[in-house]
Biotite code that builds the C-alpha atoms (Angstrom):
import biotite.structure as struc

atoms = struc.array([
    struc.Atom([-95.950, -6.026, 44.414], chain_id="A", res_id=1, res_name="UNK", atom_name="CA", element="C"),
    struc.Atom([-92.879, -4.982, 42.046], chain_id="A", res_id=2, res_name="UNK", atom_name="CA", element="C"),
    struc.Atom([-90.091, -7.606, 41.748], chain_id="A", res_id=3, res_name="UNK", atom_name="CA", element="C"),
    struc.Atom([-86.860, -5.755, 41.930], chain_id="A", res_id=4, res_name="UNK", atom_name="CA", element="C"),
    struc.Atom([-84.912, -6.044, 38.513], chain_id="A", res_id=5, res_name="UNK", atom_name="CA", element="C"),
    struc.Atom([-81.054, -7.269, 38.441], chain_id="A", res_id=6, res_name="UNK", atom_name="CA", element="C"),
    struc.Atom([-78.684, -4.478, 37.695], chain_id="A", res_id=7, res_name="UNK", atom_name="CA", element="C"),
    struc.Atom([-75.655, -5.558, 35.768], chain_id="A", res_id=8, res_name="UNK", atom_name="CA", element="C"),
    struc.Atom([-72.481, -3.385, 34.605], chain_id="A", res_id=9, res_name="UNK", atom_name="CA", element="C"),
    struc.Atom([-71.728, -3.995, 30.795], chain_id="A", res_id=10, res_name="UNK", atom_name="CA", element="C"),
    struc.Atom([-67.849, -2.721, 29.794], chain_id="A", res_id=11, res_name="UNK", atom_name="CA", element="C"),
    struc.Atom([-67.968, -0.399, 26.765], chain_id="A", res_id=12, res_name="UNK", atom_name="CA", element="C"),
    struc.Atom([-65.067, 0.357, 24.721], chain_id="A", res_id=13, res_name="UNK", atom_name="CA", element="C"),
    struc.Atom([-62.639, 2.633, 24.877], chain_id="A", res_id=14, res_name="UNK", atom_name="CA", element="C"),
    struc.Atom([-64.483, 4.946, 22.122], chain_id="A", res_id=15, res_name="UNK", atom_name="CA", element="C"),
    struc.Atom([-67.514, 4.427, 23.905], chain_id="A", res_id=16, res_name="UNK", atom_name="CA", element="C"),
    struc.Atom([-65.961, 5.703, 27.247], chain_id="A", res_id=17, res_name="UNK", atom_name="CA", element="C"),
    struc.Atom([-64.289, 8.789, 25.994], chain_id="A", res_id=18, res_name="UNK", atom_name="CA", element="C"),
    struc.Atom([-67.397, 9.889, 24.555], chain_id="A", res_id=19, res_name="UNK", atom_name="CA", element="C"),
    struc.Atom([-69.024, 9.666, 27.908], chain_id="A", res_id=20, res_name="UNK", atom_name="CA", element="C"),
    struc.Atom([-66.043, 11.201, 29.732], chain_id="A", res_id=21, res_name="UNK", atom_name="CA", element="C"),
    struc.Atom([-66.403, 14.040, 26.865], chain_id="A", res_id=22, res_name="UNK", atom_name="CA", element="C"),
    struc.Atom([-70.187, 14.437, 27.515], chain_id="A", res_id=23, res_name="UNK", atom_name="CA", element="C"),
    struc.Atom([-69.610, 15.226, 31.431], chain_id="A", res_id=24, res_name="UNK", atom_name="CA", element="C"),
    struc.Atom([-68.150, 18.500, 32.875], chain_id="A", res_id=25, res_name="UNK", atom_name="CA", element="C"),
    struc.Atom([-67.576, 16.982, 36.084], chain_id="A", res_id=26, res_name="UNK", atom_name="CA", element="C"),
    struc.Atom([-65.688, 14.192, 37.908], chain_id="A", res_id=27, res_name="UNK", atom_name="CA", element="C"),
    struc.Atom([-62.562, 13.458, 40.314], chain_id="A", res_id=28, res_name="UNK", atom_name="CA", element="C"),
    struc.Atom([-59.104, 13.266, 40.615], chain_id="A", res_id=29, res_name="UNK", atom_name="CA", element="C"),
    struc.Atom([-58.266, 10.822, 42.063], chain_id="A", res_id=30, res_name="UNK", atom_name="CA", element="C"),
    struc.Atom([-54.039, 10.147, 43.899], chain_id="A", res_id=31, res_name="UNK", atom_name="CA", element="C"),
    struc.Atom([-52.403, 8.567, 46.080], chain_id="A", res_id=32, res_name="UNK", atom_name="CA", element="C"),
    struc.Atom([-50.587, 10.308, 49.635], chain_id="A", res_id=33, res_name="UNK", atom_name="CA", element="C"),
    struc.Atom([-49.122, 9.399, 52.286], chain_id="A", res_id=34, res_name="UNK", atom_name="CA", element="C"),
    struc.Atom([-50.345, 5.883, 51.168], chain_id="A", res_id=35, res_name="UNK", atom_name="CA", element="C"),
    struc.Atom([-53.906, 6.786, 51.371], chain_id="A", res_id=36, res_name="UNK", atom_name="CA", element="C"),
    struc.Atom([-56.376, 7.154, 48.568], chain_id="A", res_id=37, res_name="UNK", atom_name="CA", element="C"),
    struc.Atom([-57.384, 10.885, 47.932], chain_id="A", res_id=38, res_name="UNK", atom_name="CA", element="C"),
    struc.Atom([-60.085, 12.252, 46.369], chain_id="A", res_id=39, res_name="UNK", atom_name="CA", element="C"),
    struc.Atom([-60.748, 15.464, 44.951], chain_id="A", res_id=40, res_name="UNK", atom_name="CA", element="C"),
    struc.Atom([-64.130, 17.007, 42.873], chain_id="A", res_id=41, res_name="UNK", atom_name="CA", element="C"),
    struc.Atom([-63.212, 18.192, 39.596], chain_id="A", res_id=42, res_name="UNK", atom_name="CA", element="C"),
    struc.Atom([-64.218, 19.755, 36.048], chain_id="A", res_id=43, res_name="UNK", atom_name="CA", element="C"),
    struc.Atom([-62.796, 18.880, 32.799], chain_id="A", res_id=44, res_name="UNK", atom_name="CA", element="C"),
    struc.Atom([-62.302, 19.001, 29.563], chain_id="A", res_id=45, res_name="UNK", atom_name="CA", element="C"),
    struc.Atom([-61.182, 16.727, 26.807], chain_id="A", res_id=46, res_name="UNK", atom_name="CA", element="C"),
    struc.Atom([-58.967, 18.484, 24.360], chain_id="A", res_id=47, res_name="UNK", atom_name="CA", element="C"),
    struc.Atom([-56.928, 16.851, 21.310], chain_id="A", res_id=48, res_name="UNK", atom_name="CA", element="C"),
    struc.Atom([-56.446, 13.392, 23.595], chain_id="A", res_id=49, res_name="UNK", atom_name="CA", element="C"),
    struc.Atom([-55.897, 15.317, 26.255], chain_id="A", res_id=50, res_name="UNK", atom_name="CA", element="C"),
    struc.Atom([-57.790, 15.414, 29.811], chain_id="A", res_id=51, res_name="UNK", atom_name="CA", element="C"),
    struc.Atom([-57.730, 19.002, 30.897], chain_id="A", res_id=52, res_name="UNK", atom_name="CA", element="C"),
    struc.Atom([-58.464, 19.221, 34.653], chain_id="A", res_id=53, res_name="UNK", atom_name="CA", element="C"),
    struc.Atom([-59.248, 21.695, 37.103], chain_id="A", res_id=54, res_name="UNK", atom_name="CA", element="C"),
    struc.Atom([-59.334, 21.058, 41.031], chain_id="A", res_id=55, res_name="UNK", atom_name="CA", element="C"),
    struc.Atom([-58.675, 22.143, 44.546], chain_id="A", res_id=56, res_name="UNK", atom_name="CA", element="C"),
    struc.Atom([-55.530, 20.481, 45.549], chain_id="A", res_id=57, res_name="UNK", atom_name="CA", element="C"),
    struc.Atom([-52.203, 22.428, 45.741], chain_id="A", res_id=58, res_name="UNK", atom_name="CA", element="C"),
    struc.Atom([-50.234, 22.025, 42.842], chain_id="A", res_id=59, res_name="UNK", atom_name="CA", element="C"),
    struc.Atom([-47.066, 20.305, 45.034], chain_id="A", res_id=60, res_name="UNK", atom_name="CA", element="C"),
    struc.Atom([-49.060, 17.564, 45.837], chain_id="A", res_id=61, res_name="UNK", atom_name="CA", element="C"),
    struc.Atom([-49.068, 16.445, 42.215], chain_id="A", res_id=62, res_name="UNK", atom_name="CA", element="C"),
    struc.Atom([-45.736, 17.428, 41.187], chain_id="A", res_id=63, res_name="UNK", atom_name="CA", element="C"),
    struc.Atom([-43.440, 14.432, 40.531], chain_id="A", res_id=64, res_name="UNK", atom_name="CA", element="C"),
    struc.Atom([-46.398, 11.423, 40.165], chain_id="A", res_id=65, res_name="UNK", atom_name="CA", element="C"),
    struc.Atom([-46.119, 9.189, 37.126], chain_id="A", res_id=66, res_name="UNK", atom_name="CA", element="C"),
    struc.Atom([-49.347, 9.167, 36.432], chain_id="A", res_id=67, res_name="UNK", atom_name="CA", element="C"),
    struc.Atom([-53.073, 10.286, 38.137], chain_id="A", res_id=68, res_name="UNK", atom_name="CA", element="C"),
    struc.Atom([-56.341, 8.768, 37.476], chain_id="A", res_id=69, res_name="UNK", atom_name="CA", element="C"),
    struc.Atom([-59.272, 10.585, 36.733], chain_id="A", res_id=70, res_name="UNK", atom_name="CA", element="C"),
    struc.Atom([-62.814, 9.079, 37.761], chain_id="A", res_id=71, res_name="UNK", atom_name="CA", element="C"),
    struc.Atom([-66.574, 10.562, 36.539], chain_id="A", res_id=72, res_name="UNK", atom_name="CA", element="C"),
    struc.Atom([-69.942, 8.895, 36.143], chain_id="A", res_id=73, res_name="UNK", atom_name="CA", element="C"),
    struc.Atom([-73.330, 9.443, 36.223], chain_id="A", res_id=74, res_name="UNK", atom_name="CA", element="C"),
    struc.Atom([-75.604, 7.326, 37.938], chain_id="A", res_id=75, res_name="UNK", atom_name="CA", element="C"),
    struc.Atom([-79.405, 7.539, 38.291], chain_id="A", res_id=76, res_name="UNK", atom_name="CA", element="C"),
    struc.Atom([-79.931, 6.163, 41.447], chain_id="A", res_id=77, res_name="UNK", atom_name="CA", element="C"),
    struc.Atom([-83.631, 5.808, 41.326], chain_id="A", res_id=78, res_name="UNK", atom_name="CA", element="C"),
    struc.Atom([-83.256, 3.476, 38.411], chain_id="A", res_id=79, res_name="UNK", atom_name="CA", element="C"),
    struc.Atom([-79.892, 2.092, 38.956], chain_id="A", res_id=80, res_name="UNK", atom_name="CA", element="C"),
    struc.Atom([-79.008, 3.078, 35.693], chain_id="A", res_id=81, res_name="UNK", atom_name="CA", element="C"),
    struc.Atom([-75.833, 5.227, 34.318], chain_id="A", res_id=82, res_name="UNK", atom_name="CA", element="C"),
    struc.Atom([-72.269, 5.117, 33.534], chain_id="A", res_id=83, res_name="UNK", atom_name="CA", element="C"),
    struc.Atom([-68.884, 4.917, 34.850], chain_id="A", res_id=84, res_name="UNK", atom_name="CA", element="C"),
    struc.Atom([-65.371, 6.080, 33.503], chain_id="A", res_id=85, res_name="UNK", atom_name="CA", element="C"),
    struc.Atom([-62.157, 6.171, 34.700], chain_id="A", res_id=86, res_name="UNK", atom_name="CA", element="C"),
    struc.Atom([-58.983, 7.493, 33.006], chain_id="A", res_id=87, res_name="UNK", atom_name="CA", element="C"),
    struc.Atom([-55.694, 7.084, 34.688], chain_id="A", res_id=88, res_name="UNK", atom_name="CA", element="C"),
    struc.Atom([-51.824, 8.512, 32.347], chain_id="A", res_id=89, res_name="UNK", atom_name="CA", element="C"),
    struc.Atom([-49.413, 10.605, 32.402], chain_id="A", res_id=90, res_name="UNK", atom_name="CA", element="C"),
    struc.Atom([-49.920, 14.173, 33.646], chain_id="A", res_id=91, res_name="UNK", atom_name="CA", element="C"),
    struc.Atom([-48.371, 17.330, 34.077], chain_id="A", res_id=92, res_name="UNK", atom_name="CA", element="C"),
    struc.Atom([-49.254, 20.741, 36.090], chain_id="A", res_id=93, res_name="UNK", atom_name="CA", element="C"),
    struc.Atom([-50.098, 23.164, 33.704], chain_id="A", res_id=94, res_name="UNK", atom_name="CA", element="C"),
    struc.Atom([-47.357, 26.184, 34.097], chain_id="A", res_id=95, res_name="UNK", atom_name="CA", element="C"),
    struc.Atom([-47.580, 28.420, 31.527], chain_id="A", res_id=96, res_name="UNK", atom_name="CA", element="C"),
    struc.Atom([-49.204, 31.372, 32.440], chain_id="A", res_id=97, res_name="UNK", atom_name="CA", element="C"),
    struc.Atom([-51.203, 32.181, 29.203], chain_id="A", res_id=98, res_name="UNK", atom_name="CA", element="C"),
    struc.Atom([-52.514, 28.366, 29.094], chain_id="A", res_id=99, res_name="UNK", atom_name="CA", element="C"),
    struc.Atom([-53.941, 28.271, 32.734], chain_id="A", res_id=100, res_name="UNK", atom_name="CA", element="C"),
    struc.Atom([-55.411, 31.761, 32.101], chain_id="A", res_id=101, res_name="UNK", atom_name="CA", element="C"),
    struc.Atom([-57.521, 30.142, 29.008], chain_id="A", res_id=102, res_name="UNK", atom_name="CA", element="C"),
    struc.Atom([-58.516, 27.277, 31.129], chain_id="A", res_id=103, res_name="UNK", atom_name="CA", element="C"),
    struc.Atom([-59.167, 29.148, 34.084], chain_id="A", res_id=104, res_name="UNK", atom_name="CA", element="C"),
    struc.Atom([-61.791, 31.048, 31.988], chain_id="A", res_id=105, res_name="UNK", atom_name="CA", element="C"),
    struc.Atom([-63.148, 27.933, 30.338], chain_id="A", res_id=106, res_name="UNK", atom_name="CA", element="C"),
    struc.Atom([-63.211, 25.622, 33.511], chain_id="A", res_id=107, res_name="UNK", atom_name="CA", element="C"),
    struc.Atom([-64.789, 26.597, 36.584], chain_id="A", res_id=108, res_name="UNK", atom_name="CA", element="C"),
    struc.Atom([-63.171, 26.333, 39.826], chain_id="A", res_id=109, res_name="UNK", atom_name="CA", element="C"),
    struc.Atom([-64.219, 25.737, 43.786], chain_id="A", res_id=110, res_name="UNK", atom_name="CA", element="C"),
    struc.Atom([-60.814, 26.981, 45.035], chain_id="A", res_id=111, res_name="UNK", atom_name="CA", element="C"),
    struc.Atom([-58.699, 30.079, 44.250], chain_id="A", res_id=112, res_name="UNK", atom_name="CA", element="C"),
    struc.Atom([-55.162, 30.523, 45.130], chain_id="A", res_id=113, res_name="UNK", atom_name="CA", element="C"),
    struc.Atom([-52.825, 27.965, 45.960], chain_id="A", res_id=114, res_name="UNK", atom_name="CA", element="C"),
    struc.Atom([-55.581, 25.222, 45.992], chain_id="A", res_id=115, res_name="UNK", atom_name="CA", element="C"),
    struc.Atom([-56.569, 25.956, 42.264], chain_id="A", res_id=116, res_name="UNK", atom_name="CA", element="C"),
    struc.Atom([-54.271, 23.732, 40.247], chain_id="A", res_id=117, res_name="UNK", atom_name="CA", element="C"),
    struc.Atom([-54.746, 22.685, 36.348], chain_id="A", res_id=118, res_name="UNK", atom_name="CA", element="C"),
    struc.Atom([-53.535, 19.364, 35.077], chain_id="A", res_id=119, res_name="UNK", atom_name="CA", element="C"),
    struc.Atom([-53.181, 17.883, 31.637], chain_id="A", res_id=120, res_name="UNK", atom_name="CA", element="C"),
    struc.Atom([-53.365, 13.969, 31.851], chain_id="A", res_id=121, res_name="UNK", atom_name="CA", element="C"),
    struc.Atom([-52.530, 11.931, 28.855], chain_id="A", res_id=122, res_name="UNK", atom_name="CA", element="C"),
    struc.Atom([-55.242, 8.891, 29.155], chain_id="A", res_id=123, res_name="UNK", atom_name="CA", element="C"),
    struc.Atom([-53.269, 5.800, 28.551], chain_id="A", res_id=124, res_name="UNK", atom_name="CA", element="C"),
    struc.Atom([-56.174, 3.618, 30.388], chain_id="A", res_id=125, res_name="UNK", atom_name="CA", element="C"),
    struc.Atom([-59.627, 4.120, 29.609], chain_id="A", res_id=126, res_name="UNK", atom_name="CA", element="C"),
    struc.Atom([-61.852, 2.050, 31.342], chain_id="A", res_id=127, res_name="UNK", atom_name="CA", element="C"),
    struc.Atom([-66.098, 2.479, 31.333], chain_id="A", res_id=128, res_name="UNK", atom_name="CA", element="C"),
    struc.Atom([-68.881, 0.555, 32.445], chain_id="A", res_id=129, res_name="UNK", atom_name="CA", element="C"),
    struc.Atom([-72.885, 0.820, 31.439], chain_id="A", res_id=130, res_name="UNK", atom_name="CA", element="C"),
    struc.Atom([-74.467, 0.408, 34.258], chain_id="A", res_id=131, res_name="UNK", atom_name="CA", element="C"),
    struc.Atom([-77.922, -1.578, 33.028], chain_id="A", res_id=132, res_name="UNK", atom_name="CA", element="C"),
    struc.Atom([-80.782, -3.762, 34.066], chain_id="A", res_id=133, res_name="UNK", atom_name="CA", element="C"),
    struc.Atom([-80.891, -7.438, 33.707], chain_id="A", res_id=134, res_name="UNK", atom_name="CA", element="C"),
    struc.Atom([-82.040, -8.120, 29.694], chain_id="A", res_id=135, res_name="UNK", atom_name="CA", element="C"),
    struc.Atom([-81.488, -4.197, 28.883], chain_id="A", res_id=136, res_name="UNK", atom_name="CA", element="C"),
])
């Protein structure tokens, strides 16, 4: 008979956590509307401090917000083992035409047309967890 282990979550650092977030392609975007919680799948990319992200949600719908939050991990389920990250800043619809054609090409996308929207977010709040075994 196995005795099931105790998982734990150990914070990392902020370092630590971008360099996750950097080693993933994909995530999601996470907002709020109509006072609900949405949630949308997402790629990225992590460019001079900057969270480049690509996802189906029409660009109106994040026009105007202070700030979005940006969630990936990778979990191993079989081992309950992994990581978790969450980013949350500033952020911006990308506009100019040249710019979105050079992430469009580098990122990606499940959605084209008017559910195909870019967005830089400036992470202000970096948050990860290392998601471990008891004594790991």
């Amino acid at each position: 008979m196995t005795v099931p282990l105790s998982r734990r979550m150990v914070e990392v650092p902020g370092i630590e956590a971008l360099w996750l977030l950097e080693g993933a392609v994909q995530g999601r975007l996470v907002y709020v509307h109509r006072e609900s919680a949405v949630i949308r799948p997402a790629v990225h990319i992590l460019q001079y401090g900057r969270l480049i992200v690509r996802t189906p949600v029409q660009a109106a719908a994040l026009s105007g917000r202070p700030s979005l939050t940006y969630h990936a991990d990778e979990i191993r389920v079989a081992g309950g083992t992994g990581w978790t990250v969450t980013a949350s800043g500033p952020a911006e619809v990308i506009t100019d035409p040249d710019e979105a054609a050079h992430y469009r090409r580098t990122l990606p996308g499940w959605a084209h047309g008017p559910h195909d929207t870019l967005v830089r977010i400036r992470p202000q709040t970096m948050t990860g967890f290392r998601l471990a075994h008891e004594g790991a």
